[in-house]
C-alpha positions, 0 to 999 in steps of 0.5 A: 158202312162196309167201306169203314169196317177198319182193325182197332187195335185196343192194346196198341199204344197208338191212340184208336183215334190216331189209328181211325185217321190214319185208316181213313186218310189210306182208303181215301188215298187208295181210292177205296173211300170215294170222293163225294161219299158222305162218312157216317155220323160220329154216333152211328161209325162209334157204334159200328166200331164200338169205340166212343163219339170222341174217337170220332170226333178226333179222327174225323177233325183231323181228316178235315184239318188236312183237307181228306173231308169236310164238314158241312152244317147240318149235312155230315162229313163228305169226301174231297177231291184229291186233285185239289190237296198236295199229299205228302206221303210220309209219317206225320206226327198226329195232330190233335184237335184244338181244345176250343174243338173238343166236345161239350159235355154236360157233364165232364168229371175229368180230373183236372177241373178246377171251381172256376166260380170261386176264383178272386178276380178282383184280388187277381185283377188288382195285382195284374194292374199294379204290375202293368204300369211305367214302374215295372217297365223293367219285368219286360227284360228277361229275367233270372234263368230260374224264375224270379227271386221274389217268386222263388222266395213266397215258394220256398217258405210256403213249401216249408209251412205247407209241406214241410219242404227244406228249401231256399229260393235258390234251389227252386226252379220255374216252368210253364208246366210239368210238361216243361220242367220234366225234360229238364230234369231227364237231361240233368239225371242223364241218358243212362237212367232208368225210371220207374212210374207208377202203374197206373199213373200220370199219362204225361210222365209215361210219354216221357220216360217212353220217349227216345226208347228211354229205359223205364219200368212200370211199378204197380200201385195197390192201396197203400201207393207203389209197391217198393217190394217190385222197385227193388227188382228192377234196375231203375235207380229213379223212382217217379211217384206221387206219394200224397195222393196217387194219380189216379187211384188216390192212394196215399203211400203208406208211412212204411212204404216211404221209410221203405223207398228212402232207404231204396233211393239211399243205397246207391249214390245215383238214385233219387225220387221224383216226388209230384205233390200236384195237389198236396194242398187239399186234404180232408182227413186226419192230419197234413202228410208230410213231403217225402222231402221234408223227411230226406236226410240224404237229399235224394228227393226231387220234389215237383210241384204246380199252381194248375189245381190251387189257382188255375191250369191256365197259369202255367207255372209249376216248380222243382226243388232241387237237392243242392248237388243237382241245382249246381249241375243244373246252374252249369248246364243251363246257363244259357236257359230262359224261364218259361213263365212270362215276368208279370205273371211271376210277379203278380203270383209272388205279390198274391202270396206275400199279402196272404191271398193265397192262404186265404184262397187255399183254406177256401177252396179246401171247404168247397171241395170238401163239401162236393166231396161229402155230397159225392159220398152221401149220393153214392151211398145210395148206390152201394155196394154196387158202387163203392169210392175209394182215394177220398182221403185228398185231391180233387178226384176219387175212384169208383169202383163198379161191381158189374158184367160190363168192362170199363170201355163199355161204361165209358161209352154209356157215359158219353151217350149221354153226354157225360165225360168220364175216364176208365183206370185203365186209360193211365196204365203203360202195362198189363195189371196184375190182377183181375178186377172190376171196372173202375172210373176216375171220378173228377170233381173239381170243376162241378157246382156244388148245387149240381154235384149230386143229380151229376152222380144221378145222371151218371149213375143211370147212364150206367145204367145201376141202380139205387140199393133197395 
């Protein structure tokens, strides 16, 4: 396997599977990789680059979208001919796979899982065929630029009850995402801010605020949330967090910390805080932590939020609530814009809040994902102080923390050998860490069945290759 000995570049910001295709796609270009030659299996080329099978996986899907392989049952992966493609050497943007392509893991604790088998069909089926008849033959207009009223209107008193958040309908916006929603809001603060994000935090809002060489400064996070104290010291003057339950390392801003970031974002007229309380809705200690919003007296806070973790990611419908100053900017400046999320399904959402489904929905949840959550504890219990857990207070993930010689890549990779998804800390970092520490891996547990939640730490614990305390 001389032929595919290529430099991987860890610390590069290009993806290793992006760097793998590309290096491919050269050699075969070149002449260097020969048609007819068959490419090794995902297993063995991950095992000779020391990268894992899903880096494969995504480079090799990629060669054969654009035609440089094929992929033949049973037989592997085999070079084309080039006189058959039409090469177009320029910079194309990488193409990820499909997720219908994506590995099947046996286990997956990724993050952003939810319980599917829990979900109310029946209620949600019985709204969507109320919705879809003659009566509201009107939902196949386009509606207000902001969402509809009646949705806008469950969402602002929910927000008040739940989270304490200071609202009218008016203020609030909807997206099909906060992948949607987040531009908007970049345009509306202007091109001359400067964005602070958590360091680690959410891979998405690191694109954006990186984007276009967008100005921004990662803050580093410890256990009590962002460390205001670095903020300070930069000269950003828009503070991106996620106060309720840090992303990934679940921490939860400190009461003292947020007195302290208010009064950051109150001394100067063009700051403000970009609050995404993504999964507020499940906490499992102590007393309900009330918004940033909700305690704003300056109206400084942007709040942001989703239904992807207390309905379904599938639903694409997220929110911002606007401080009144910036709803009328963003009224003038987007007049001409069209709500992202289809009129049926805003108005099967708003239907299910007014009759107290989601409620309903909400509080069942709640006991189901803290049940995985205390079988999760008691398993890993039996594994301490090798492993110990941390971010339990809310949300649907943790942090292990693992007292080993091996990095974080490395127990990653063990995982996928056995065919178990996990991530490594490192993976949401745009920036160096500070300190020197031992691996840890976000552990999701969403979408796991109860019944299972513990053999699945059990299988993940001896792919890991750790032990039980004596």
């Amino acid at each position: 396997m001389d032929f595919l000995m290529f430099q991987l570049v860890q610390e590069s910001k290009t993806p290793l599977y992006e760097q793998l295709y590309r290096a491919i796609k050269e050699a075969i270009i070149n002449g260097t990789i020969e048609e007819g030659i068959k490419l090794p299996s995902k297993r063995k080329l991950a095992d000779y680059l020391a990268v894992s099978q899903t880096t494969i996986e995504f480079a090799y899907s990629q060669l054969v979208a654009e035609g440089f392989i094929s992929s033949e049952p049973r037989r592997g992966y085999f070079v084309q001919n080039l006189e058959e493609l039409a090469i177009i050497e320029q910079d194309t943007s990488f193409i990820t796979q499909e997720a219908n392509n994506t590995p099947n893991f046996s286990v997956d604790f990724s993050p952003g899982k939810i319980d599917t088998d829990s979900f109310p069909f029946a209620i949600w089926r019985k709204y969507a065929k109320d919705i879809v008849n003659d009566e509201h033959k009107d939902l196949l207009q386009l509606g207000h630029p902001q969402g509809d009223y009646e949705l806008r209107q469950q969402i602002s008193s929910y927000l008040f009850q739940s989270r304490g958040v200071k609202s009218t309908p008016e203020q609030i916006i909807l997206g099909s995402g906060t992948e949607q929603i987040m531009p908007l809001i970049i345009q509306l603060l202007g091109d001359k801010t400067v964005y602070g994000f958590e360091n680690p935090g959410y891979p998405l809002t690191h694109h954006l605020f990186f984007k276009d060489s967008r100005m921004s400064v990662p803050i580093p996070v410890d256990n009590d949330g962002v460390i205001v104290a670095k903020l300070e010291q930069t000269s950003a003057n828009v503070m991106y967090v996620t106060p309720s339950h840090q992303f990934p390392t679940g921490a939860v801003l400190a009461a003292t910390r947020r007195s302290q970031l208010l009064a950051w974002a109150y001394q100067q007229d063009n700051r403000y805080i970009i609050e995404d309380d993504y999964d507020s809705e499940f906490r499992y200690t102590g007393k309900p932590i009330p918004s940033l919003q909700g305690i704003d007296q300056n109206e400084r806070v942007i709040y942001l939020s989703t239904f992807s973790k207390s309905l379904m990611p599938a639903l694409r419908i997220a929110y911002a609530v606007l401080p009144k100053s910036l709803i009328l900017q963003y009224k003038k400046r987007f007049s001409y814009y069209s709500a992202t999320v289809p009129r049926m399904d805003q108005h099967i959402l708003a239907n299910f809040m007014e009759e107290g489904y989601f409620a309903k929905h909400l509080n069942r949840m709640r006991k189901i994902y803290k049940r995985k959550l205390e079988i999760i504890t008691k398993t890993i219990m039996e594994y301490e102080p090798t492993v110990t857990i941390s971010g339990e207070q809310a949300g649907m993930h943790i942090l292990l923390t693992i007292r080993t010689t091996k990095t974080e890549t490395e127990l990653v990779k063990l995982a996928e050998q056995s065919n178990i998804r996990i991530y490594g800390l490192l993976e949401y970092t745009s920036a160096e860490l500070d300190e020197k520490m031992n691996p840890r891996l976000v552990l999701g547990f969403g979408g796991l069945k109860t019944e299972q939640v513990a053999s699945s730490i059990h299988q993940l614990m001896h792919a890991l290759e750790i032990t039980k305390a004596p």
